[in-house]
C-alpha positions, 0 to 999 in steps of 0.5 A: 241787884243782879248783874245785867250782862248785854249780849249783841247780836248784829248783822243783816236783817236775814232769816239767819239772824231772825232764827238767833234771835228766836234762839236766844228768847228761847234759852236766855232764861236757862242760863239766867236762872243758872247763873243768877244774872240777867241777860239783856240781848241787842239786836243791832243791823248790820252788813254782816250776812251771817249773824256775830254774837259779840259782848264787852267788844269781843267777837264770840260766835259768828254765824248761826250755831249748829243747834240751840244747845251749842248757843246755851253754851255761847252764852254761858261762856260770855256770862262767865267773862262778865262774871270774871271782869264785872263793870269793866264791860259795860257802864249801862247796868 
């Protein structure tokens, strides 16, 4: 069984968030395939103008990178976390 790690995404429903969103649908395979994991990305509404990528409760990246290749390397960064602490993220995987 793979191991689920969960990505949210929060903040206002804006073009900035929608643009993440596309983002992430568009790379999440590259580091699932790299890493062996499945990557399960939320998407929740928020007050927050710009966009915050958050996992296991920590803060990774607020506002929208400046391309889709510094994102690849967010998510791999959390996808390394998730590796190193395992369930003691999230009870939901």
């Amino acid at each position: 069984m793979k191991l689920k790690v969960v990505i949210v995404v929060r903040g206002e429903p804006n073009y900035l968030r929608w643009t993440l969103e596309r983002w992430f649908e568009e790379v999440k395979g590259l580091v699932e395939g790299e890493y062996g994991v499945a990557i399960d990305v939320r998407v929740i509404d928020g007050v927050e103008e710009h966009p915050v990528i958050e996992s296991c409760g920590r803060t990774y990246f607020e506002g929208l990178p400046g391309e889709e290749g510094f994102l690849i390397e967010v998510i791999k960064r959390i996808v390394e976390d998730w590796l190193e602490h395992g369930e003691q993220c999230y009870g939901d995987r």
